[in-house]
C-alpha positions in Angstrom: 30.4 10.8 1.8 27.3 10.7 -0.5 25.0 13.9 -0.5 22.5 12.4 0.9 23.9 11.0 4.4 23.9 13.3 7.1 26.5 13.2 10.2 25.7 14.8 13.3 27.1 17.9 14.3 28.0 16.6 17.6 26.9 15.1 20.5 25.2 16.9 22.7 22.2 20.2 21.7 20.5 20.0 17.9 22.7 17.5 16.3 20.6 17.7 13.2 18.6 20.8 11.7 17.9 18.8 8.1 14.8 21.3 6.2 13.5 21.3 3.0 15.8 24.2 2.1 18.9 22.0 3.1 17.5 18.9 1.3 16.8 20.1 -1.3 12.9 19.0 -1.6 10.1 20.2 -0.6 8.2 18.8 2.8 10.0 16.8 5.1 12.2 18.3 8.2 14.0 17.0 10.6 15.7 17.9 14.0 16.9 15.9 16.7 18.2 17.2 20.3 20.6 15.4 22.3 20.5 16.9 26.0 21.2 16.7 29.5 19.1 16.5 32.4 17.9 20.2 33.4 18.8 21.6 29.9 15.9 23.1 28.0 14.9 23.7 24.5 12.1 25.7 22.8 10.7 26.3 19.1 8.0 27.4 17.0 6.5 25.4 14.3 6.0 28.1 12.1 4.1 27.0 8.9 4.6 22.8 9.7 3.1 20.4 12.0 5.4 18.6 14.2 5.7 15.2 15.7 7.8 15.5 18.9 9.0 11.5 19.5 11.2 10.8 22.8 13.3 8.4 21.3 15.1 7.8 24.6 15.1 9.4 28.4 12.1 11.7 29.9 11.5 15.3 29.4 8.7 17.8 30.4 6.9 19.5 27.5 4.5 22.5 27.4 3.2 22.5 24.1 0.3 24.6 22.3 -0.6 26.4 25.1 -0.7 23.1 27.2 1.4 21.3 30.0 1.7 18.0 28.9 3.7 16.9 31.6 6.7 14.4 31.8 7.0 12.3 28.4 9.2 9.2 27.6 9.9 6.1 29.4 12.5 3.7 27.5 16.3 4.7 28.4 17.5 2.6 25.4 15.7 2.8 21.9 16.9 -0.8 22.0 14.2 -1.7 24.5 11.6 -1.8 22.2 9.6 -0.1 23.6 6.2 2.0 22.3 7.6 5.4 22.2 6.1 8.5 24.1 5.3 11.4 21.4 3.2 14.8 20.8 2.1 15.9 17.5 1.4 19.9 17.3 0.0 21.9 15.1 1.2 24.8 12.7 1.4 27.8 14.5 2.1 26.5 17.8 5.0 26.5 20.1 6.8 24.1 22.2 9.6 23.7 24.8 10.8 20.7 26.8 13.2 20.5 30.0 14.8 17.1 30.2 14.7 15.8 33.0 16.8 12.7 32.6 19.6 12.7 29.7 17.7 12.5 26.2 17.2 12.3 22.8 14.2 14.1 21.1 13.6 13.9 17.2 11.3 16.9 15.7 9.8 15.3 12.8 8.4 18.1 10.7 6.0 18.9 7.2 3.8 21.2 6.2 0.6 21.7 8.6 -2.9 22.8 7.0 -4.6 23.6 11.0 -6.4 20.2 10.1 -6.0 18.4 13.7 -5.1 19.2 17.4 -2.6 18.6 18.9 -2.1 15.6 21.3 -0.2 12.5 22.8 0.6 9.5 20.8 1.6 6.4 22.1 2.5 4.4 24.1 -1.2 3.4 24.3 -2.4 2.6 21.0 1.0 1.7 19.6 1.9 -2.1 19.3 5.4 -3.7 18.1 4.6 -6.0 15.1 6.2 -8.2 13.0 6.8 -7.3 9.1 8.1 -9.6 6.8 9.8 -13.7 7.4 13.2 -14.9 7.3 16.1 -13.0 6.8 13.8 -9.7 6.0 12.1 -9.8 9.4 11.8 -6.5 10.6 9.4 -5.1 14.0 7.7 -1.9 13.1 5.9 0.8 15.8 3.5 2.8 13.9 3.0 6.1 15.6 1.3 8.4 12.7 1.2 6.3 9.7 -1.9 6.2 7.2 -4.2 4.5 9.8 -3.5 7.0 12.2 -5.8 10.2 11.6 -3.4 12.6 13.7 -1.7 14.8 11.0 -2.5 16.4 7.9 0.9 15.6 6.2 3.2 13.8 8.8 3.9 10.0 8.1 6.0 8.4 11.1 6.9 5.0 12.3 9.5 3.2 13.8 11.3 0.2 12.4 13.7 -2.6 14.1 15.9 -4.8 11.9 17.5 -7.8 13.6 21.1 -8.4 13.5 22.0 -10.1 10.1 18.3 -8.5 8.3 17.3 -6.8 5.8 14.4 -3.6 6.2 12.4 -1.7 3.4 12.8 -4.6 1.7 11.9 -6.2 -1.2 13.4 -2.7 -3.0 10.9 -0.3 -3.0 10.1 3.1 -4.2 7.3 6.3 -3.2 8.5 8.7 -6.0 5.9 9.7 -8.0 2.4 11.4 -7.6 0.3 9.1 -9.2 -2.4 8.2 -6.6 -3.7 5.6 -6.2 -0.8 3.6 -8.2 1.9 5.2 -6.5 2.2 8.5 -4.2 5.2 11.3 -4.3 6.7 10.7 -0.7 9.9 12.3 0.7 11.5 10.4 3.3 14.5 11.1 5.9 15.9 7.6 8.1 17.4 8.7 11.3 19.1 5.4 12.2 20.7 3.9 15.4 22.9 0.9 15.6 23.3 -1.8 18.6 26.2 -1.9 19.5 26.8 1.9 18.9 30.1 1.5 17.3 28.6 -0.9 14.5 27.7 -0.1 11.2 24.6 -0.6 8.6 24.4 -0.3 5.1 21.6 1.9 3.2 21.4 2.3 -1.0 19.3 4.9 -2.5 18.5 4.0 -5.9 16.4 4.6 -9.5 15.9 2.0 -12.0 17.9 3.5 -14.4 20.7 4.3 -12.2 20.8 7.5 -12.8 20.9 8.5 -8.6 22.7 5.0 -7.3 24.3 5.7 -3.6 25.8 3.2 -1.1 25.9 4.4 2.4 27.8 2.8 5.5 25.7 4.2 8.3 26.3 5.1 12.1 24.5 5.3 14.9 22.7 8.8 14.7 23.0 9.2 11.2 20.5 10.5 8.9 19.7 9.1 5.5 17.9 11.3 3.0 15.4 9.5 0.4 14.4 12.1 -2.4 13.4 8.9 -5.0 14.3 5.8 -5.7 14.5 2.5 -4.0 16.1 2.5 -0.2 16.7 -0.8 1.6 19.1 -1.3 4.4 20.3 -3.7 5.7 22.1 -5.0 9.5 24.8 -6.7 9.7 25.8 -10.1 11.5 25.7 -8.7 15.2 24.5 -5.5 14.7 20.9 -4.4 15.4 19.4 -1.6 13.5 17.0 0.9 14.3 15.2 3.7 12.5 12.9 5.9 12.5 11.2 7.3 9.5 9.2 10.5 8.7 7.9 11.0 5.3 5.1 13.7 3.6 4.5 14.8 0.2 1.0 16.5 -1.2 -1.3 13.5 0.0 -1.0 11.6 3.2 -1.0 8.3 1.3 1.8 5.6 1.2 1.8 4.0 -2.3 4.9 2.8 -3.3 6.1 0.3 -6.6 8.6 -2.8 -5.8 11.6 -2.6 -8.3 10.9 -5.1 -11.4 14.0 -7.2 -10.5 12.6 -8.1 -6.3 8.8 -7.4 -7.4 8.1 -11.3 -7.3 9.5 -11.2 -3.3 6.6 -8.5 -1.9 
């Protein structure tokens, strides 16, 4: 299995802990919790900000020294959804207490003390349609560039029909070269409908020189230090991610491979 493809650990608790450290880079984290009803979970931030997203089920969240009540509303990712989330601050703490069965993603970078924390979504976030054809894809922005809510943290869901392709035409965010192009780590945390299908993800430069393949699973994590990363759904198979990416400025500039540029 390539380096950069992460399995869960299990599932049920912190199926991932992915950190800088682990990755190998230098900004993005990410953590996801599986639970049941009545289980609880606490951390501290530490040095990053943090975008709590209930990707599925309900939970109560304290957070930053406020109660901010029962979160989350879709049982199935697959609903589509806007998704109930809480960004916090560095130096903050947090704990939840599901109160239906779960899955919460911790999507993590470093925080500057530069915003508050507070809800996102579902108010304010709106499913909409990226690309034509075959590389139709429905995207949920909940803390992208437009979104003034983090001082690192780029996040946003992304739904591939079955038989599509998603970050596609080729793309890469590799280099910091604002405003031609901006240094962007980037983890995929992907889900697959039905859950026993598959998806495909490459990661790759345009000499070759990284060049991976992935067959991905339903709560598998992808890892995009550089390159170009499209994936793609197979016949029958709907594919979900969701993306967090951060570098040294909260811009998304990326350059189209020479061979697909003509396509963007």
């Amino acid at each position: 299995m390539s380096h950069l493809q992460h399995r869960p650990f299990g599932t049920h608790g912190k199926v991932h802990d992915i950190t800088p450290a682990s990755a190998g880079w230098r900004y993005v984290g990410f953590g996801l919790y599986r639970l049941r009803a009545g289980e609880r979970v606490s951390e501290a931030t530490g040095d990053n900000e943090v975008i709590l997203v209930m990707v599925e089920g309900k939970a109560k969240i304290s957070g930053a020294g406020h109660d901010w009540g029962e979160l989350g509303e879709r049982m199935s990712v697959f609903e589509k959804t806007a998704p109930h989330c809480l960004y916090l601050p560095n130096g903050s703490e947090w704990s939840a207490e599901a109160t239906t069965e779960c899955t919460i993603a911790v999507c993590a970078a470093p925080g500057k003390g530069g915003h508050a924390a507070r809800r996102i979504g579902p108010d304010g976030i709106t499913l909409t349609q990226r690309g034509d054809g075959s590389n139709t894809r429905h995207i949920n922005n909940i803390a992208m560039e437009n979104e003034d809510y983090c001082d690192s943290l780029l996040v946003t869901e992304v739904f591939t029909p079955a038989g599509n392709w998603s970050s596609y035409p080729s793309h890469r965010h590799d280099e910091d070269d604002f405003p031609r192009v901006t240094y962007l780590e980037e983890t995929y945390y992907h889900r697959l409908n039905p859950a026993d299908g598959f998806g495909l993800q490459r990661v790759y430069t345009d000499d070759r020189q990284l060049d991976e393949t992935m067959a991905v699973h339903d709560h598998d994590v992808v890892c995009v230090p550089r390159g170009h990363h499209p994936c793609g759904a197979p016949h029958g198979i709907e594919m979900y991610y969701l993306n967090v990416m951060a570098g040294p400025l909260r811009k998304w500039r990326f350059v189209a491979a020479p061979p697909v540029a003509h396509l963007m």
